[in-house]
C-alpha positions as CSV (number, residue, x, y, z in Angstrom):
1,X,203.7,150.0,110.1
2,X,200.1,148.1,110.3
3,X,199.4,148.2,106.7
4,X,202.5,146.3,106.4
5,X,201.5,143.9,109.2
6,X,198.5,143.5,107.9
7,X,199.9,142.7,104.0
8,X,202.2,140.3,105.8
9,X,199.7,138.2,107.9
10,X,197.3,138.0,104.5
11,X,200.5,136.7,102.7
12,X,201.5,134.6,104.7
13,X,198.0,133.3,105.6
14,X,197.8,132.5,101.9
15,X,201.0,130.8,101.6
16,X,200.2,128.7,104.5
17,X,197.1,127.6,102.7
18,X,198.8,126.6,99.7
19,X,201.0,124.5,101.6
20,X,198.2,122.8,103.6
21,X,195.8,122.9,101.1
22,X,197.9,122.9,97.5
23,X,195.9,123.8,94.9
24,X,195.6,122.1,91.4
25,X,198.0,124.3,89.7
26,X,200.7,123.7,92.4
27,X,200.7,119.5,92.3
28,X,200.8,119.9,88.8
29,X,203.9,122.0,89.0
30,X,205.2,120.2,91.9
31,X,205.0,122.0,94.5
32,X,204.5,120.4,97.2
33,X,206.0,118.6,100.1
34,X,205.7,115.2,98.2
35,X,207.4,116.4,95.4
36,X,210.0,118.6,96.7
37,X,211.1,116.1,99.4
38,X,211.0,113.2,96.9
39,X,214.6,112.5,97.6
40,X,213.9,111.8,101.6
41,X,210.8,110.2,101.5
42,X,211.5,107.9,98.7
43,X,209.4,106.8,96.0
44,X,205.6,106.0,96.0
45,X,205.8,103.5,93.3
46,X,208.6,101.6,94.7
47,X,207.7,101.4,98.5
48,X,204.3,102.6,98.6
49,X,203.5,102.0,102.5
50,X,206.9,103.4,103.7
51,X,206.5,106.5,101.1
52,X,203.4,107.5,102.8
53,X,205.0,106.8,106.2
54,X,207.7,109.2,105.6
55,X,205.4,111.9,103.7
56,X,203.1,111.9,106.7
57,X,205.8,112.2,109.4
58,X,207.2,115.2,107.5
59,X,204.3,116.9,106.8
60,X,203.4,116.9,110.4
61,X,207.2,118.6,110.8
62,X,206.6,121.0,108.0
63,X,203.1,122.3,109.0
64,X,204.4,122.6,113.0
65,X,206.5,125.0,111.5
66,X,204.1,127.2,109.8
67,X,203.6,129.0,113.1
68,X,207.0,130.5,113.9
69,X,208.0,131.1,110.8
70,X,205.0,133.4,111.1
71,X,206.8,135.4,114.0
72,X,210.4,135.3,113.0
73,X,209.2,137.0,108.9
74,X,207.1,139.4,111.4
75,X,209.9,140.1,113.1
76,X,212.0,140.8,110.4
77,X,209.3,142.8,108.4
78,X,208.0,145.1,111.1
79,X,210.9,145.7,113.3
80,X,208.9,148.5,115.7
81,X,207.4,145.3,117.1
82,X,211.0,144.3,118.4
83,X,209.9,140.5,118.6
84,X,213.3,139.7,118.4
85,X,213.8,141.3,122.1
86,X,211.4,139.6,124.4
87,X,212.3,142.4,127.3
88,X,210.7,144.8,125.2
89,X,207.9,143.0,123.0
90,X,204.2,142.5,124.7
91,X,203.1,139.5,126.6
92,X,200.9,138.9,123.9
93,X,203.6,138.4,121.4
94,X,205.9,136.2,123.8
95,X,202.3,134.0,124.7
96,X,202.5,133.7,120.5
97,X,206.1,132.8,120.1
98,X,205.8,129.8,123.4
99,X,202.6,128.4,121.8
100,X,204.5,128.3,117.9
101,X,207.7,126.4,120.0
102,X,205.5,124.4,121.8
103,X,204.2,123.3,118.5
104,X,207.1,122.4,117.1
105,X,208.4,120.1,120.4
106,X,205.4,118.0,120.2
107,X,205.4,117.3,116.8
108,X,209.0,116.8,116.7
109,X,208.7,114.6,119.9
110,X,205.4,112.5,118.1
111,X,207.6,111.7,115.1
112,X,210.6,110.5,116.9
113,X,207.7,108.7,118.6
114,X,206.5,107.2,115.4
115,X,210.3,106.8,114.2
116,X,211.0,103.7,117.1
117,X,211.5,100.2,115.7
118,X,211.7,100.9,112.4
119,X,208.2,103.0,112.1
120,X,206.6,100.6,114.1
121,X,204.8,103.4,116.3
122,X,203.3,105.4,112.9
123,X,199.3,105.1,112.7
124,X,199.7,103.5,109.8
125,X,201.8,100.8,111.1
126,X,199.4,100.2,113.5
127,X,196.4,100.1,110.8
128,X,198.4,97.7,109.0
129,X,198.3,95.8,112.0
130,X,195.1,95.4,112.3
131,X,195.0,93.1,108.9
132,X,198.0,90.7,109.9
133,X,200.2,90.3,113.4
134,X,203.1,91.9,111.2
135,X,203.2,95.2,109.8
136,X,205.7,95.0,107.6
137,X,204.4,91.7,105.9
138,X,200.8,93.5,105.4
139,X,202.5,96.4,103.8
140,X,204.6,94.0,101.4
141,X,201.8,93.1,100.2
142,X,200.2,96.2,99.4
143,X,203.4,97.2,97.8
144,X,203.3,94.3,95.5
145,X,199.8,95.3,94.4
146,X,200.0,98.8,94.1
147,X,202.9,98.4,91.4
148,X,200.1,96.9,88.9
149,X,198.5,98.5,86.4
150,X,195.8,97.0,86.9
151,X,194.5,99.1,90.1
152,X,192.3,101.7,90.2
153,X,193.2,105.1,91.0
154,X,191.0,108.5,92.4
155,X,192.2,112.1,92.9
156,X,190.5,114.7,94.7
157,X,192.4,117.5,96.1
158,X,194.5,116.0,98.8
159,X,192.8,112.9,99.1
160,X,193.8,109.5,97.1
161,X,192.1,106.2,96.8
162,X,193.5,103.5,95.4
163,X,191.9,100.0,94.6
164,X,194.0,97.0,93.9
165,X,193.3,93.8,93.6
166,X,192.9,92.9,97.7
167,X,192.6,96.1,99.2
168,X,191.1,99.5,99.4
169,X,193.6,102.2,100.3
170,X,192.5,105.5,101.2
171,X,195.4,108.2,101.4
172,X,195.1,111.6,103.1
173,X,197.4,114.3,104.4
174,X,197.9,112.9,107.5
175,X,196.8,109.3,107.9
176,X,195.7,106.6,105.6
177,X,192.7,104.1,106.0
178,X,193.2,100.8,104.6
179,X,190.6,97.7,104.4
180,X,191.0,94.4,103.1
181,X,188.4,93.7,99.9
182,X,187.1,90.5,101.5
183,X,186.6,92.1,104.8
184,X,184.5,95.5,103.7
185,X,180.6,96.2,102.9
186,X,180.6,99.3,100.1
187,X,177.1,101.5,100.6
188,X,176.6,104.4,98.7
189,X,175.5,107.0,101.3
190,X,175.5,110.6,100.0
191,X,176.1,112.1,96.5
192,X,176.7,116.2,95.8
193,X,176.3,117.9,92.6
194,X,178.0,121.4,91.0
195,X,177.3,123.1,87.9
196,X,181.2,124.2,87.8
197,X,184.1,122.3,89.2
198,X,188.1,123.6,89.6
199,X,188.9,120.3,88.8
200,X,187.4,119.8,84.9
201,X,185.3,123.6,84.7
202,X,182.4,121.9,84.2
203,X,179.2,120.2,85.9
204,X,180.4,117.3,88.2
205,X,178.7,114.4,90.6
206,X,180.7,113.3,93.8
207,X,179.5,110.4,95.1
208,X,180.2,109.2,98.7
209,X,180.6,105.2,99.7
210,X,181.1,104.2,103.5
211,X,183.8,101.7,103.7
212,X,182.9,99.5,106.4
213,X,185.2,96.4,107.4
214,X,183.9,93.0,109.6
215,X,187.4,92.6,110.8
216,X,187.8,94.2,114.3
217,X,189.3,97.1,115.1
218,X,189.3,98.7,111.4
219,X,187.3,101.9,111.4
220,X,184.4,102.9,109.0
221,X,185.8,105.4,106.1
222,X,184.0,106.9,103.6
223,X,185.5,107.7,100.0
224,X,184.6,110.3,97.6
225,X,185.3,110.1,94.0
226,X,183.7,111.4,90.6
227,X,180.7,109.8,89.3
228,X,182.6,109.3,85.9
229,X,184.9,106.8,87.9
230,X,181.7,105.2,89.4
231,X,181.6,102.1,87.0
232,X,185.3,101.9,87.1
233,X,185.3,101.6,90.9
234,X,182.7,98.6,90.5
235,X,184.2,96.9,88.2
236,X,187.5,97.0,90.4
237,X,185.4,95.9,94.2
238,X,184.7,92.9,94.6
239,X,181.6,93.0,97.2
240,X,178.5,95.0,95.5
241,X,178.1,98.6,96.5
242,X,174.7,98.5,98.2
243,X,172.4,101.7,97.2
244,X,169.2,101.2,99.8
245,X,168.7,104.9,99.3
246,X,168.3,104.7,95.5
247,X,170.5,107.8,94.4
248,X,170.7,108.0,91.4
249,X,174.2,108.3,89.5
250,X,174.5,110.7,86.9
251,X,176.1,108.9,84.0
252,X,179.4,110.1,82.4
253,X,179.4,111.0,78.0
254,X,181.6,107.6,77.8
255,X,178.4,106.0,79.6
256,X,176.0,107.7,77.6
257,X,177.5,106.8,74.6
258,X,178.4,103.0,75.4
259,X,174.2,102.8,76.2
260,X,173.4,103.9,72.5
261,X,175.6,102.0,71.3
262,X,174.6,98.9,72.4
263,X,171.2,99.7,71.9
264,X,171.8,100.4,68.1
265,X,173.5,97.1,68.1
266,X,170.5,95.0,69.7
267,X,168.2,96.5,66.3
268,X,171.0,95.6,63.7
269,X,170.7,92.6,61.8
270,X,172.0,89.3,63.6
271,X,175.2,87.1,62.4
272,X,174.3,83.5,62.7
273,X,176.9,81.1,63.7
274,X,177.4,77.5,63.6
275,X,176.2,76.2,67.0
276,X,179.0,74.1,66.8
277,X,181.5,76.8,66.5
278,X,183.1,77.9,69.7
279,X,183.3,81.6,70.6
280,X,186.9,83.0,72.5
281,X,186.6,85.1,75.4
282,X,186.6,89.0,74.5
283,X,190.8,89.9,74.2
284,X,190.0,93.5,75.5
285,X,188.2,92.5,78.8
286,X,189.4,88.9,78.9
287,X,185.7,88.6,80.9
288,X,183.2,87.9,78.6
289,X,182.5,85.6,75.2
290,X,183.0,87.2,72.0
291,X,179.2,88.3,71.1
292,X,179.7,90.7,67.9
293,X,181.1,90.5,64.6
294,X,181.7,93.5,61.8
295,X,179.8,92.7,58.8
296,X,179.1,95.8,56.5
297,X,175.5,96.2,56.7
298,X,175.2,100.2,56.0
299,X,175.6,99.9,52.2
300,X,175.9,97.7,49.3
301,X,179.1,95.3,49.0
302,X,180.6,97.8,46.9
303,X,180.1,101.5,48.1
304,X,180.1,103.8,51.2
305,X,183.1,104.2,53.2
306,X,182.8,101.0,55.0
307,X,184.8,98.1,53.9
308,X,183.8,94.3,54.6
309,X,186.0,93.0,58.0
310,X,186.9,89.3,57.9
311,X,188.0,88.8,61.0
312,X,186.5,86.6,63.7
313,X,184.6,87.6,66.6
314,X,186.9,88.3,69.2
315,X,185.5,91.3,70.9
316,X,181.9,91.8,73.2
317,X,179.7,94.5,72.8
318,X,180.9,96.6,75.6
319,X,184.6,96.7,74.5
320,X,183.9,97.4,70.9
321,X,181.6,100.4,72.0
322,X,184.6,101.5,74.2
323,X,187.1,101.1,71.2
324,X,184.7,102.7,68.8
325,X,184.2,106.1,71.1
326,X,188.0,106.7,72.0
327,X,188.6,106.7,67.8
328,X,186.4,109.5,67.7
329,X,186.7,113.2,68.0
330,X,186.4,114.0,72.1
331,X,186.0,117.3,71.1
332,X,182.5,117.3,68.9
333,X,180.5,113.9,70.9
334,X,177.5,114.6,68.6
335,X,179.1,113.4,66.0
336,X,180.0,110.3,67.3
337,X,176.4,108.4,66.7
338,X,176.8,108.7,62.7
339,X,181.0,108.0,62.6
340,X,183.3,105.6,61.7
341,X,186.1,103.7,63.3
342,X,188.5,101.0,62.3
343,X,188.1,97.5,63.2
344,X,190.3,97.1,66.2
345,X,191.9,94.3,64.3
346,X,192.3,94.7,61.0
347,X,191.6,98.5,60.3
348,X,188.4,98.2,58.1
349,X,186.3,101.3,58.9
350,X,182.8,100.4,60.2
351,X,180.3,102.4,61.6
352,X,177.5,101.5,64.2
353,X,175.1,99.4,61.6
354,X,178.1,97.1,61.0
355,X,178.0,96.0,64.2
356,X,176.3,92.5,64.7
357,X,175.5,90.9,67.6
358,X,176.0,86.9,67.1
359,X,173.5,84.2,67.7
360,X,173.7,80.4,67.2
361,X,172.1,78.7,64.6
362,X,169.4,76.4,65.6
């Protein structure tokens, strides 16, 4: 009967663990509390704050649960331990079984707790507090925002952060920490490096930013988020991310690539315009002026594989290395340097020494 104790408590250990801890192959399957309660806890894209109100209060139910389920399959798969007849079982056992339902009373007791005035008890309605004397007016807002496409999103594991366009939203299994973008200093603090990741199988950069808000009563946090999201992340905060340590970033292929690109582009020839002519803003990052224009430089007017583009500059350097690298083959990135790509507008295949960076005539 111990081997099948044993075999039982290792099971159930590592079922436990997959429901604390679900691992990559169970979110993307869905399961896990989030997913399989959908239907209580409503949805996150809808009502984000309350979503994550709900998913905390029941994961707090779920995981107080984990213990005597423990003892009533034990009981069940090893009957000789008769835990089922507390006259007869050891003390040890009984000690067991009153911790497991002690367990259970205080986190169902905690959520009714957090369940008064309408969730007005959860920790995050009191975090939203913090940031506005109502709740429910603070969360409206991050609702709003987190419906836009615009906001940036990072997954690790169990832990979510979410940038919009006003607040940083950090989400974990229990709790949630939440800063307003106006409020916070960013500074990079730590950064940890593996050759092999479960996430992507290959060599990955975390990097660590404290999260640090002048408004009182918001705590520190720190997130952690791939290095390959690091330029997204800036371009999405609005206060700089202060490095006084000087780590140094490991750059994504994307990155890489955008660098020789626009390198390549500041040795082509130039295309001169009239200083009178006035340039539009870039219509993929709506951020910048238009600084390049496709003129077929690589070959004569009348071979190679590139054709003459007669459109007008409408896109900057950055954007038109962006566009030029997602045409390409993700698989086989050394060939991207010497490929082709249509013009974003038209369709007339360019390569690299087509690209011109403009400069007004004098």
């Amino acid at each position: 009967m111990a081997s099948y104790d044993v075999l039982y408590t290792f099971g159930y250990i590592l079922a436990s663990m997959c429901i604390v801890f679900p691992p990559r192959e169970f979110r993307e399957g869905g399961l896990t509390i989030e997913n399989i309660f959908s239907s209580l806890i409503g949805s996150e894209d809808v009502r984000f704050i309350h979503h994550h109100i709900r998913r905390t209060s029941l994961t707090v139910l779920i995981h107080s649960l984990l213990p005597l389920c423990y003892y009533i399959g034990l009981g069940y798969t090893s009957p000789g331990l008769q835990l089922f007849n507390l006259g007869k079982t050891s003390y040890l056992w009984i000690g067991f079984l009153c911790c497991s339902l002690l367990i259970v009373l205080v986190a169902t007791l905690t959520v009714l707790y957090w369940y008064k005035n309408n969730w007005s008890k959860h920790p995050i309605s009191k975090t939203l507090e913090r940031h506005g004397n109502r709740w429910y007016a603070v969360a409206s807002d991050i609702n709003i925002e987190y419906r836009r496409i615009t906001k940036f999103t990072s997954i690790l594991g169990q832990t979510k952060v979410y940038i919009t366009d006003s607040w940083i939203v950090k989400v974990s299994t229990y709790n949630m920490d939440i800063a307003y973008q106006s409020d916070v200093h960013l500074t990079l603090h730590d950064t940890d490096s593996h050759a092999i990741s479960h996430e992507n199988m290959g060599p990955v950069q975390y990097v660590s930013i404290t999260v640090s808000s002048i408004r009182d009563g918001v705590h520190p946090f720190s997130i952690r988020l791939n290095s390959n999201d690091y330029n997204d992340l800036q371009t999405k905060i609005q206060a700089p991310i202060r490095n006084a340590r000087n780590i140094v970033i490991h750059q994504s292929l994307s990155d890489k690539f955008l660098d020789a690109f626009q390198n390549q582009v500041a040795l082509n020839e130039k295309y001169s315009v009239p200083a009178d002519m006035e340039l539009e803003q870039c219509i993929g990052c709506m951020q910048t002026t238009s600084d390049v224009k496709l003129t077929k430089r690589c070959d004569d007017a009348t071979s190679g594989d590139c054709v003459q583009c007669y459109c007008r500059p409408m896109w900057c350097r950055q954007c038109m290395g962006k566009w030029f690298a997602s045409r390409q083959d993700q698989e086989r990135p050394e060939t991207w340097l010497a490929s082709r790509s249509p013009c974003p507008t038209c369709r007339s295949t360019f390569c690299m020494l087509d690209v011109c960076r403009i400069v007004v005539a004098e």
